[in-house]
C-alpha positions in Angstrom: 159.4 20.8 -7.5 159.8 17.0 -8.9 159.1 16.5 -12.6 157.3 13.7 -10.9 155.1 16.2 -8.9 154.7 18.7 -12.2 152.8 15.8 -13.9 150.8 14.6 -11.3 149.5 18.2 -10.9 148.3 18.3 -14.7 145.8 15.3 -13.7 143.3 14.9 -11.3 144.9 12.5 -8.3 142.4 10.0 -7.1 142.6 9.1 -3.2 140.5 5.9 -1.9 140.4 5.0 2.2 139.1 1.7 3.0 138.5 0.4 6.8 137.5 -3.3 6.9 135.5 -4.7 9.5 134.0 -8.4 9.0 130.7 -7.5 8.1 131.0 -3.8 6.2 133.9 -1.7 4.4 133.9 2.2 4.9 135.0 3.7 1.7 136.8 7.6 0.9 136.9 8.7 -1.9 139.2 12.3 -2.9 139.9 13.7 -6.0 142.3 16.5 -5.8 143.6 18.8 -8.3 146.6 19.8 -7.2 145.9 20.6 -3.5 142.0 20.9 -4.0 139.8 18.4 -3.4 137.4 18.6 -5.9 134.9 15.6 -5.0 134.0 13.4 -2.1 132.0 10.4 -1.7 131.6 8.4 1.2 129.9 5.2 1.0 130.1 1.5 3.1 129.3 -2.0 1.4 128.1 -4.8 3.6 130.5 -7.9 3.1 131.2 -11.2 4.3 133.8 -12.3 6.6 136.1 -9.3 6.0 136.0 -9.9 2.2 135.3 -7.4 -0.5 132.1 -7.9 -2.9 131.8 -7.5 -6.2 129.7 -4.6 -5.9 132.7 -2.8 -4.1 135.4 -3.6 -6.6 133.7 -2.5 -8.8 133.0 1.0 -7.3 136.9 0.9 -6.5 137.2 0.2 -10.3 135.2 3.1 -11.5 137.3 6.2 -9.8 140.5 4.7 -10.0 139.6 4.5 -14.5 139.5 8.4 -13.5 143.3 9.1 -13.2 146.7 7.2 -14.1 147.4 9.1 -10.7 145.1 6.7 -8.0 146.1 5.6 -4.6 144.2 2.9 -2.7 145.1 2.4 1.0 143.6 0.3 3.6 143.9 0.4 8.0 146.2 -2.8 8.8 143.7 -5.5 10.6 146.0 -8.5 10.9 145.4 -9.7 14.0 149.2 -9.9 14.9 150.5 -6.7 14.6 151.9 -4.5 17.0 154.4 -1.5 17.8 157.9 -0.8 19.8 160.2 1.5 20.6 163.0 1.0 18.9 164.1 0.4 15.2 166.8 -1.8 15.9 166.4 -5.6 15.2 168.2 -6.4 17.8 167.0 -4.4 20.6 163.5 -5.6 19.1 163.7 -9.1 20.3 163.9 -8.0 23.9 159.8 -7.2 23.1 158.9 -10.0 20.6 159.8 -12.4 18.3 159.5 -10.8 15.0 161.3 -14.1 12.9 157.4 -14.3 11.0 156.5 -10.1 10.9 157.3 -7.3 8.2 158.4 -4.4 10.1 158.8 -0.8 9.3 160.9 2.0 10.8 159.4 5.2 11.4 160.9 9.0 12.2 164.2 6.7 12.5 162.6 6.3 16.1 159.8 3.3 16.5 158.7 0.8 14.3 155.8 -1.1 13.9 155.4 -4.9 12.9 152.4 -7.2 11.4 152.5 -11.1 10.8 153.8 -11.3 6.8 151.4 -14.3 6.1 148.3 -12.0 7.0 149.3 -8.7 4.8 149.8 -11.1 2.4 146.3 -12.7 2.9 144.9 -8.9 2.8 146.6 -8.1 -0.2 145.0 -10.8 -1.8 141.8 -10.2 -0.5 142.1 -7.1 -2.3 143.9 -8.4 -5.6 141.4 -7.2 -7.9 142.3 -3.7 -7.3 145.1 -3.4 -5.6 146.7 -1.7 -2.7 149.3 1.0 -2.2 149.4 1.6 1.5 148.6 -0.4 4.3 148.9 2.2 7.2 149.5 0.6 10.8 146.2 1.9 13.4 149.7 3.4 15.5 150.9 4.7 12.8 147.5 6.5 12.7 147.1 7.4 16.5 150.0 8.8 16.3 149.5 10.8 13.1 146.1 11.8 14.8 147.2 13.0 17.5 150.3 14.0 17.0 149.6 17.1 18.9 149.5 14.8 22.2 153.2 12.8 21.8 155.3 15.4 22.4 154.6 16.1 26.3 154.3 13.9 29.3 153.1 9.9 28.9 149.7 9.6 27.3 147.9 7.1 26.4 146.8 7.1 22.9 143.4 4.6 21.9 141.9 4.0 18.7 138.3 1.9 19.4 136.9 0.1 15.8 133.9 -2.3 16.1 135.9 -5.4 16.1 139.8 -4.1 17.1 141.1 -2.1 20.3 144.6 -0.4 19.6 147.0 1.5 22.4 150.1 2.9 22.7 151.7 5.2 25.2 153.9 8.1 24.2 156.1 10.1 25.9 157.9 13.3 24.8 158.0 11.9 21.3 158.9 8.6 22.0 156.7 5.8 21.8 157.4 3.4 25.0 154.2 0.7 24.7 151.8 -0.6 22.2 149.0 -3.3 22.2 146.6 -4.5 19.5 142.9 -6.2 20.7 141.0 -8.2 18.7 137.4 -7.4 20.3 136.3 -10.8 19.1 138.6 -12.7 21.1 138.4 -10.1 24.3 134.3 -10.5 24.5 134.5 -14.6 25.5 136.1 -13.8 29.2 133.3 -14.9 31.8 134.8 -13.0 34.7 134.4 -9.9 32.9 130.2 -10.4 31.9 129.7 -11.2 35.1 131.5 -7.5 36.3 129.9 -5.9 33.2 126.1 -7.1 34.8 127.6 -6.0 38.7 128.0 -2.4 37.3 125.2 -1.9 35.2 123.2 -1.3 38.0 124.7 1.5 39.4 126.1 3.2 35.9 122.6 2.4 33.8 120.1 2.9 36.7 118.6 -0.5 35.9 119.1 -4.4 37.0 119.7 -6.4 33.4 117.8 -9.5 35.1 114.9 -7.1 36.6 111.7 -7.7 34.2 110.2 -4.4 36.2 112.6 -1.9 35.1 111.8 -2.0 31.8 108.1 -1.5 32.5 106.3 0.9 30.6 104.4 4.0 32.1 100.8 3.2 30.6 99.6 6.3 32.0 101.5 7.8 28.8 99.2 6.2 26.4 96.4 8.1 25.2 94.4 5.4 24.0 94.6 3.5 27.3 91.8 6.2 28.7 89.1 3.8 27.2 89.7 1.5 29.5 88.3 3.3 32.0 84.9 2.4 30.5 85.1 -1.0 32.2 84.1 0.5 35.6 81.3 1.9 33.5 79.8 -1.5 32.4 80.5 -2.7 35.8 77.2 -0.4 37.0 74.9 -1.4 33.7 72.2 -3.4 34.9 71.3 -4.7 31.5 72.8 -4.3 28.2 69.4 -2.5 27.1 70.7 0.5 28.8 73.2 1.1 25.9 71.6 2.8 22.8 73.0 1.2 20.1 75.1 -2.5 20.2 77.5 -0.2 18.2 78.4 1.3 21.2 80.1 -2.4 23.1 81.8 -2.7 19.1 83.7 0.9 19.5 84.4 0.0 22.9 86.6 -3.2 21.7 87.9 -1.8 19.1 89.2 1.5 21.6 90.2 -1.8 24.1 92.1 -3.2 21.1 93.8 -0.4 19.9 94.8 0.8 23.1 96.3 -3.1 24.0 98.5 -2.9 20.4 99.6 0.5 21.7 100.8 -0.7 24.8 102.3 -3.8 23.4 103.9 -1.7 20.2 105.3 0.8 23.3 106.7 -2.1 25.7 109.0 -3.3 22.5 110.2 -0.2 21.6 111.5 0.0 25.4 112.8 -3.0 25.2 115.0 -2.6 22.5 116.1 1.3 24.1 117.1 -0.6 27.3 118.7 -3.7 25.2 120.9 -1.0 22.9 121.6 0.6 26.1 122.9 -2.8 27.8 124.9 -3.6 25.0 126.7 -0.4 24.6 127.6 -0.3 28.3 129.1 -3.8 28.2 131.4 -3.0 24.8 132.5 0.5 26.9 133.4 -1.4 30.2 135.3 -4.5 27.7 137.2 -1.5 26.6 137.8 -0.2 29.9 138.6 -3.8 31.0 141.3 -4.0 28.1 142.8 -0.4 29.2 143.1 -1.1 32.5 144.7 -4.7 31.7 147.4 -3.1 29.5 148.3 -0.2 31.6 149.0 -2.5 34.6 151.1 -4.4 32.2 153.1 -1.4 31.1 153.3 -0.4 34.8 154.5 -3.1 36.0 157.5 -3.6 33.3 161.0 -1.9 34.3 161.5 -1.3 30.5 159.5 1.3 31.2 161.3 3.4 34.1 157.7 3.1 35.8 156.2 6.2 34.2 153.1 7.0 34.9 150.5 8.0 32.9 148.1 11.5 33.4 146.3 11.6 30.1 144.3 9.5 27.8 143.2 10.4 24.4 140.8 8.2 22.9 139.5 8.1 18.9 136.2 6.9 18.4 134.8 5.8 15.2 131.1 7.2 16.8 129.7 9.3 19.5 129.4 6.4 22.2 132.4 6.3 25.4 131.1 8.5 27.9 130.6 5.5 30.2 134.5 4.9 29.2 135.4 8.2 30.0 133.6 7.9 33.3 135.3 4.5 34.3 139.0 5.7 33.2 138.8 8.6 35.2 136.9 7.5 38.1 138.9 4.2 38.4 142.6 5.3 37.3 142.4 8.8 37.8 143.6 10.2 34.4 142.5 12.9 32.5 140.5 11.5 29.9 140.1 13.4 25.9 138.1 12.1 23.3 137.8 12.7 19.5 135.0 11.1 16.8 137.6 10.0 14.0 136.7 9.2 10.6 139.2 6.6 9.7 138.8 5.9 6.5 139.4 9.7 5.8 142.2 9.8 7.8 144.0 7.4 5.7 143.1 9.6 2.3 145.2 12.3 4.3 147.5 10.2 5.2 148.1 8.3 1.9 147.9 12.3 -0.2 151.1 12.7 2.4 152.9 9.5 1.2 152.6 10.3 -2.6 153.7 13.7 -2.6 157.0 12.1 -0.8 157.4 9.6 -3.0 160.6 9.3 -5.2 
């Protein structure tokens, strides 16, 4: 073992993931001890336009004053940034013009590639405490599934709230990337006017019919009071009821019951309006897919492999309309996984310090 390595075990090594998306930061936090992790705190901070608040430098701050030994590492989210297969310079330009990118070789087999301006800009951002690695997201996929790359072409796709990353490996190899900012990708027309043609069929509902998102009153208790309408209806004269108390529990019943329903038609609204919009960011991501396989189809670079198997990472629980439009519409095999990013990096970044010189 290192010398390096033989002090680093004699203190407690702090480990801190950070995933930025405009309006939050997911944070990681690992403190290992030799190869135990010790502690764990998870935690997000609301920010503004991707930049970090005081109140999360400042928790940054406090764990790295734990150790001499602290690592802080961040997802790339430069909007130009990308992947190919090859490490050579020169081979690279038949992909892109990398005159204005940092690149980095990796396995001696791919590299990946980001606009220098912009990991300057997120470096700054992050001045205050500093970064040590800024991990590309296909550097990640591939990391993550790195069970999947060795076989036939697959697809590999990591989907964050605001970016869409892909690439397509094949028996080790990586052959295609592509990097979507979801920002950009939500302003096509053509595509919300497809999105409200489907959800009809894949949602069970028209998004411009007012009456499917009526509420069964019949499921309100309350609304059994107003049955006593037909009841004053017969009364001849308001003498018949014993006490005027009676009309004044009768409104108030008619009142309740017309808050109930109101309080019950909202609340369906909003299911039905979460629902909508969670359909139309899976069929954007579909729509993206779909876009970059034909592209990778359709390139002879590629020797027109074909793709079987798509593995998707999800940063939640959401994609089975996805799954359902991959494999119904481009007949693949489609394999997801809930990823926790921002841990991922802490595992990745533990990786990079033990094989540092």
């Amino acid at each position: 073992m290192k010398l390096s390595n033989l002090i680093k075990n004699l203190y407690q090594q702090v480990f801190i993931g950070l995933v930025v998306q405009n309006t939050e930061v997911k944070v990681c936090v690992q403190m290992l001890k030799g190869k135990k992790v010790e502690k764990e705190v998870k935690k997000h901070f609301e920010i503004s336009h991707a930049k970090p608040s005081e109140e999360l430098n400042a928790f940054i701050k406090q764990y790295m004053d734990e150790s001499p030994f602290s690592y802080v590492s961040i997802l790339n989210d430069a909007l130009v940034q990308g992947a190919l297969p090859t490490c050579s310079m020169h081979e690279a330009e038949n992909f892109s013009d990398l005159a204005s990118c940092v690149t980095l070789c990796n396995e001696n087999n791919w590299m990946v590639y980001a606009e220098k301006s912009e990991l300057n800009a997120l470096q700054k951002r992050f001045s205050v405490t500093g970064v040590d690695f800024i991990f590309s997201p296909f550097l990640l996929l591939s990391n993550f599934f790195k069970d999947k790359t060795e076989g036939k072409a697959s697809l590999l796709v990591l989907i964050q709230h605001d970016f869409l990353s892909l690439c397509v490996f094949c028996e080790g190899k990586l052959l295609f990337a592509q990097h979507y900012n979801m920002t950009d990708a939500v302003e096509d027309e053509s595509l919300s006017e497809e999105i409200e043609e489907n959800s009809v069929e894949s949602l069970g509902f028209d998004l411009d019919d007012e009456d499917s998102l009526s509420i069964n009153l019949d499921d309100i208790d309350a609304l059994d009071e107003l049955d006593a309408l037909d009841d004053l209806d017969n009364l001849d004269d308001l003498d018949d009821l014993d006490e005027l108390d009676d009309i004044e529990d009768f409104e108030e019943s008619l009142n309740d019951a017309v808050e109930e329903s109101e309080i019950a038609l909202e609340e369906a609204k909003s299911k039905h309006e979460s629902k909508i919009d969670n359909f139309s960011d899976e069929y954007k991501h579909f729509q993206l897919i779909q876009g970059a396989l034909n592209q990778f189809y359709a390139d002879d670079k590629y020797n027109n492999q074909f793709v079987e198997e798509v593995y998707i990472a999800n940063t939640n629980e959401d994609g089975h309309d996805l799954v359902k439009f991959l494999e119904e519409e481009l007949f693949v095999s489609v394999f997801k996984r809930t990823i926790d990013i921002e841990k991922e990096l802490v595992s990745m970044s533990i990786e990079e310090a033990r094989n540092e010189k």
